[in-house]
TIPA-267402 format. One line per field, with one value per residue: residue in one letter; chain; x, y, z of N, C-alpha, C in turn; residue number from 1. Coordinates in pm, whole numbers, plus 32768, in hexadecimal, padded with zeros to 4 digits. Layout:
! TIPA-267402
torti	c(A, ...)
domi	c(A, ...)
n_xx	c(X, ...)
n_yy	c(Y, ...)
n_zz	c(Z, ...)
ca_xx	c(X, ...)
ca_yy	c(Y, ...)
ca_zz	c(Z, ...)
c_xx	c(X, ...)
c_yy	c(Y, ...)
c_zz	c(Z, ...)
pase	c(NUM, ...)
***
This chain:
! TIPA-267402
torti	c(X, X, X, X, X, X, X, X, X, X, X, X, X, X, X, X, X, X, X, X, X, X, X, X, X, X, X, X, X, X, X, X, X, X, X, X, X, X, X, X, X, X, X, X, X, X, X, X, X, X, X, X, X, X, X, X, X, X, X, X, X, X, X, X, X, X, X, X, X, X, X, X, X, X, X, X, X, X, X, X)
domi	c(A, A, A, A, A, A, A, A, A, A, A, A, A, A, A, A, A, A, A, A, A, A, A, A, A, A, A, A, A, A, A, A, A, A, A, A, A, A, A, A, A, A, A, A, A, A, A, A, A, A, A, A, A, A, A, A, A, A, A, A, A, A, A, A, A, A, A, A, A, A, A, A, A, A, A, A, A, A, A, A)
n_xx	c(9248, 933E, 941C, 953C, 95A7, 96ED, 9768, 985C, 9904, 99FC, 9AFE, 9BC0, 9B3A, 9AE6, 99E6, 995C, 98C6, 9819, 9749, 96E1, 9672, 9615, 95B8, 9654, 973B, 976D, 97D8, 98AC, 9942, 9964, 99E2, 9B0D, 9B14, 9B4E, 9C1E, 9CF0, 9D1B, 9DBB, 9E9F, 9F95, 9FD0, 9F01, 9DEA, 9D10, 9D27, 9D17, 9C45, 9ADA, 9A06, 9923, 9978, 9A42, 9A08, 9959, 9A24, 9AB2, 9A42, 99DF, 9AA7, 9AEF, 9A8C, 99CF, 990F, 97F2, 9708, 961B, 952E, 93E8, 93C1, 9294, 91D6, 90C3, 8F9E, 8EF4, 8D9E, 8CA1, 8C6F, 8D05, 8E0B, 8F2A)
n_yy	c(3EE9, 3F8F, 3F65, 3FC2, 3F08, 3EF7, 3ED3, 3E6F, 3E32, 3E02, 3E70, 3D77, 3C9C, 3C38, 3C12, 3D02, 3CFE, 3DC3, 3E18, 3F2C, 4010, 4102, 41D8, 4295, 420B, 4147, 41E3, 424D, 418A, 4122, 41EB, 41C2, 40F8, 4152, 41D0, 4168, 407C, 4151, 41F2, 428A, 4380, 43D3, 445A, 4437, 444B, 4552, 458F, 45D2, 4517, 4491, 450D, 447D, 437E, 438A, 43A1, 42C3, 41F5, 4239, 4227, 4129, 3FD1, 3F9D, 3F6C, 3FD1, 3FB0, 4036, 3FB7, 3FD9, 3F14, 3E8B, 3DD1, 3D4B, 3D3C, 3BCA, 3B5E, 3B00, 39C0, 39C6, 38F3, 385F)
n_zz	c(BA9A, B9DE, B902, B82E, B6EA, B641, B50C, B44E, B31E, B28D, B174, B165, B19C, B279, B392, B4A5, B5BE, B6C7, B7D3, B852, B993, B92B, B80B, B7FA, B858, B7C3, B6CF, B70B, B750, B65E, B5E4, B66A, B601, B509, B512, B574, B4B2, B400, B358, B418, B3E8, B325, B29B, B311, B41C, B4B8, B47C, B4E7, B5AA, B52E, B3FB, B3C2, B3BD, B2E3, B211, B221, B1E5, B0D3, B074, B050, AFFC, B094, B1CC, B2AE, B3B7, B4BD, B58B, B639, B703, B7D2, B8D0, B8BC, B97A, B9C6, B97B, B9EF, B9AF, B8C4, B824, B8BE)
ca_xx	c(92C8, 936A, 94A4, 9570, 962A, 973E, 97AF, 98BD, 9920, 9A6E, 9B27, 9BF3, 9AB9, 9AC0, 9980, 9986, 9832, 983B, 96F2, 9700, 95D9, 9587, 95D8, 96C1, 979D, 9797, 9818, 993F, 9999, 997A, 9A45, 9B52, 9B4E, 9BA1, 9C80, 9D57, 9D2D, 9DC4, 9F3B, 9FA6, 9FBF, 9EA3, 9D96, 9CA1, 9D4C, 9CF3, 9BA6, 9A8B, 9A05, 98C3, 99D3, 9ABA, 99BD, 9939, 9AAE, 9B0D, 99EC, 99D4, 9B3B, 9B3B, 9A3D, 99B3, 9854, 97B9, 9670, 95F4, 94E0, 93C9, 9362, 9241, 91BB, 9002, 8F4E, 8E98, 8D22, 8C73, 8C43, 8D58, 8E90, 8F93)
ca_yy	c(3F2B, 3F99, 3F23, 3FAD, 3ED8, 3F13, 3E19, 3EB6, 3DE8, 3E60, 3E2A, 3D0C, 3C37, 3C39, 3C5D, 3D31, 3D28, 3DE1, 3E6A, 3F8A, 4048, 417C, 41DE, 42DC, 41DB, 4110, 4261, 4273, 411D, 4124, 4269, 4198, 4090, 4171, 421A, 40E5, 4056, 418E, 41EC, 42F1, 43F7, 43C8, 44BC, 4415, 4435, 45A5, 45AC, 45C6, 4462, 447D, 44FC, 43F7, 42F4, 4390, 43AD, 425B, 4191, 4270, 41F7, 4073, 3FA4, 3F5C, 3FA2, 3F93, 3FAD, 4063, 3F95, 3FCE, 3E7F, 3E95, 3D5B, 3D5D, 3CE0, 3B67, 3B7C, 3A5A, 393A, 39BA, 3890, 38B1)
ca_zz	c(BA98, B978, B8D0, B76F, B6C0, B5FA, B4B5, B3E5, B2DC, B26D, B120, B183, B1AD, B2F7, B3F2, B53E, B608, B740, B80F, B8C0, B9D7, B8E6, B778, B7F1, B88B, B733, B67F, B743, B728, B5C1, B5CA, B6A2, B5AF, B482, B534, B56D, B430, B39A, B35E, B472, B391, B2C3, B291, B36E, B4B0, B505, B46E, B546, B599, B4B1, B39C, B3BF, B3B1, B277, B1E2, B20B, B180, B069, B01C, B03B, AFC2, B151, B1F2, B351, B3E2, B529, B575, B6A9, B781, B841, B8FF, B8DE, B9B4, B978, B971, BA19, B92C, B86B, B85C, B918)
c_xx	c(92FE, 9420, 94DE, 95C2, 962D, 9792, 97F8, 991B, 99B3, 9A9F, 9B70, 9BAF, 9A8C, 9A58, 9989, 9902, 984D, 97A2, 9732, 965C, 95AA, 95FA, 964D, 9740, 9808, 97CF, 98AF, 9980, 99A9, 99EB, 9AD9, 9BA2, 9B92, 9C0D, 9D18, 9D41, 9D56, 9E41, 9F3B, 9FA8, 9F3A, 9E27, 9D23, 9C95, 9D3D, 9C7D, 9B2A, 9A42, 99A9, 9900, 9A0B, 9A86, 997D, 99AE, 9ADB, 9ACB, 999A, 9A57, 9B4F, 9A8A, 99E8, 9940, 9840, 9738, 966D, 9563, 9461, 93A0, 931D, 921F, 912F, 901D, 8F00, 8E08, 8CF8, 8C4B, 8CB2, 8DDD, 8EE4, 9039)
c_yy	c(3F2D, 3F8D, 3F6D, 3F56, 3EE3, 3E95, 3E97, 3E0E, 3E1E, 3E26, 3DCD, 3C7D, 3C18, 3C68, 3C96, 3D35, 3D5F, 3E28, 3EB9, 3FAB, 40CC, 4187, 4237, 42B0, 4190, 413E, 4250, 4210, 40D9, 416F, 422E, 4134, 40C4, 4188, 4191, 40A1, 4093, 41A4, 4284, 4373, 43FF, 441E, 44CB, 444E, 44C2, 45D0, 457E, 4552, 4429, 4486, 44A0, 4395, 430E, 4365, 4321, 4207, 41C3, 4252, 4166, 405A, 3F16, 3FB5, 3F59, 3FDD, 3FC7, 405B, 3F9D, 3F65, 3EAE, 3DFB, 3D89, 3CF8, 3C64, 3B97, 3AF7, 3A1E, 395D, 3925, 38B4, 38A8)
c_zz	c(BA09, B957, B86F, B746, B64B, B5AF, B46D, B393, B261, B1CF, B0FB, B19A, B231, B35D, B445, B593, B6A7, B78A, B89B, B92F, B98E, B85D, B790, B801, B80C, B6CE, B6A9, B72F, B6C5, B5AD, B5F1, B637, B556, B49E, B53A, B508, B3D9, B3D6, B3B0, B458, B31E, B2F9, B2D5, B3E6, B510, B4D8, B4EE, B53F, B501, B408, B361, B398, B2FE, B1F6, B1A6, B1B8, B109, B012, B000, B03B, B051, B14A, B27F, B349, B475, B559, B606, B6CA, B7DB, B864, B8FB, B94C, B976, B9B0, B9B7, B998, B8E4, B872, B873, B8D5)
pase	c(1, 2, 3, 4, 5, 6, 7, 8, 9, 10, 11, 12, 13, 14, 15, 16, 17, 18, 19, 20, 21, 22, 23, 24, 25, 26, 27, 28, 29, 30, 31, 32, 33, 34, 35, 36, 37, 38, 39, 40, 41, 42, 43, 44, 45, 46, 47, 48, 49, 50, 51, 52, 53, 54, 55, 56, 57, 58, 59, 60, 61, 62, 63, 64, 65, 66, 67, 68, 69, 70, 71, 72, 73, 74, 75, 76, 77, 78, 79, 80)
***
């Protein structure tokens, strides 16, 4: 089964880790985040999500990662 998770590391120093069930889900709740981390009027807030997300961490000195988890399979003999 597959997992994404989502680290945004904002410019306040603060971590956020959150997994979602598909990459699209992890978009949106990136998009959610900027969106509330930005002033109500601010330029973000009617850009389209992928926009917004570009917008904001092109402005503050923040970064996240949209990362896939898969689980393998073990192999016999492998450790467990």
């Amino acid at each position: 089964m597959e997992r994404f998770l989502l680290f945004i590391r904002d410019d306040d120093g603060r971590d956020q880790t959150d997994v979602h069930p598909s990459e699209r889900s992890a978009r949106t709740a990136l998009a959610a985040y900027v969106r509330s981390r930005s002033e109500p009027n601010a330029d973000v807030v009617p850009l389209h999500d992928d926009d917004a997300i570009d917008s904001y961490f092109a402005a503050r000195d923040a970064e996240y990662v949209i990362a896939r988890l898969t689980k393998t399979m073990r192999r016999e003999g492998d450790p467990a």
